[in-house]
ROMI-771988 format. One record per residue (C-alpha): residue in three letters; x, y, z. Coordinates in steps of 0.2 Angstrom, whole numbers, plus 5000, padded with zeros to 4 digits. Layout:
BEGIN
ALAXYZ/...
END
This chain:
BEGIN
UNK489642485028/UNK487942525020/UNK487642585002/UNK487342775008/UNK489242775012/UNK489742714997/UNK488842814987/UNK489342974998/UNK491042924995/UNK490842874975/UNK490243054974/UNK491643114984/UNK493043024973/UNK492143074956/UNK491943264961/UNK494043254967/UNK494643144954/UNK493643294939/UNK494443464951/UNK496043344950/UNK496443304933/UNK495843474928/UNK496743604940/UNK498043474950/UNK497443524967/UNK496043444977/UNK495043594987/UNK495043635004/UNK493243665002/UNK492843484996/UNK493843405007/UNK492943495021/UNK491143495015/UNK491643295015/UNK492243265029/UNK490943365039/UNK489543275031/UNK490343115036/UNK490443145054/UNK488643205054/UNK488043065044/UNK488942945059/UNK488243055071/UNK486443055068/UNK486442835063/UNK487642805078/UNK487742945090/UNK489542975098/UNK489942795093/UNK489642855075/UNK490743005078/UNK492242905088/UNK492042775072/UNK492142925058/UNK493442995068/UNK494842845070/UNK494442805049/UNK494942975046/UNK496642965056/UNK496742785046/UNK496742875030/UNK497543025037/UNK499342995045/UNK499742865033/UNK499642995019/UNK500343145028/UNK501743025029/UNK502043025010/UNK501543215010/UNK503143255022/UNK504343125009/UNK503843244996/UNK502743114987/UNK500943164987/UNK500043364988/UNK499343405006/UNK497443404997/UNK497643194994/UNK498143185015/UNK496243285020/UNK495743165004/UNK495943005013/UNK495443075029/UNK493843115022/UNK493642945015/UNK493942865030/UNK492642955041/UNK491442875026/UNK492242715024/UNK493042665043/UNK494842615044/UNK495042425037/UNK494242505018/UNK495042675018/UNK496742565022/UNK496242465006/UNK496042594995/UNK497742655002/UNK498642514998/UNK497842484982/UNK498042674978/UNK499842644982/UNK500042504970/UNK499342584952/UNK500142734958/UNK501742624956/UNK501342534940/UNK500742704933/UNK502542774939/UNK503342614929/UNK502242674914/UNK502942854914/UNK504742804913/UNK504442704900/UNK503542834890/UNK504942964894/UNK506042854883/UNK506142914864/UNK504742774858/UNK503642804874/UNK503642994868/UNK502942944852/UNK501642814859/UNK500942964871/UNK500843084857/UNK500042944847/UNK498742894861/UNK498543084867/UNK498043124848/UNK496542984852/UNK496142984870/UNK496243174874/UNK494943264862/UNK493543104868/UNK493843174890/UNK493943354882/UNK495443404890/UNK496643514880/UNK497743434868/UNK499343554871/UNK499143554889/UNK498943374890/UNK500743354879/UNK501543484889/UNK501143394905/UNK501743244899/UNK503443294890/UNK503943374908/UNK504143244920/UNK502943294931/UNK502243214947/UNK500443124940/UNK498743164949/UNK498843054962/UNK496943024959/UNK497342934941/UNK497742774957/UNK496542824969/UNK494942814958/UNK495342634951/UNK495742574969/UNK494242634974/UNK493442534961/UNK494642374965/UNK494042384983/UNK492242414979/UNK492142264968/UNK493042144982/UNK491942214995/UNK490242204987/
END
């Protein structure tokens, strides 16, 4: 894996993980645009090889995750996600950042039923009252979303993981 790739796929992850927090979907339109440049970027260094390789990372990054998407667990947009990062990163990193992704996803869920407890409520109002204005995001929306028990943008795991697997592989 070269630095190109990773810095197609940083861009990829930073672009998701801003539509993400913002709206809760990831775009059809990104996913696409990714994926597409990913097969053309393998195609024009390694010719067919380059496709065949682009094309068995996504279906590394896709079937696992449509997996969780049919158990109710993750949004269809995080499935073409990871299928688009693996056409960029092959299968063995794409599988990393999955299982990475699936860890702090776990410790982040360990954190929200914590904070759903009367103190945890407070401490979220508390640290949204700090953290929320300094991203910009709105402050009522923010506490809405977290008094409702929602399901968690699963990109809050995704873009650390990225980061854990980037730090190990470099």
């Amino acid at each position: 894996m070269n630095i190109t790739q990773l810095v197609a796929a940083g861009l990829f992850l930073a672009i998701a993980f801003i539509v993400d927090i913002r709206k809760q979907i990831i775009p059809n339109w990104l996913t696409a645009a990714s994926f597409a440049a990913a097969i053309v970027y393998h195609a024009v260094l390694g010719g067919m090889e380059g496709i065949t390789a682009a094309l068995i990372g996504a279906a590394a990054g896709f079937f696992p995750l449509l997996l969780l998407h049919l158990a109710k667990g993750i949004g269809a947009g995080d499935v073409k996600l990871f299928a688009a990062l693996g056409a960029w990163l092959g299968v063995w990193t794409v599988l990393q950042v999955l299982l990475y992704s699936i860890l702090y996803a776990g410790a982040i869920g360990i954190c929200l039923v914590i904070m759903n407890r009367t103190f945890g409520k407070r401490l979220v109002e508390g640290a949204t009252a700090i953290f929320v204005p300094a991203v910009g995001w709105r402050k009522q929306q923010w506490l809405q979303w977290a008094r409702s028990g929602k399901k968690f943008p699963f990109m809050l795991a995704v873009a650390p993981a990225a980061i854990t697997v980037w730090s190990i592989i470099s």
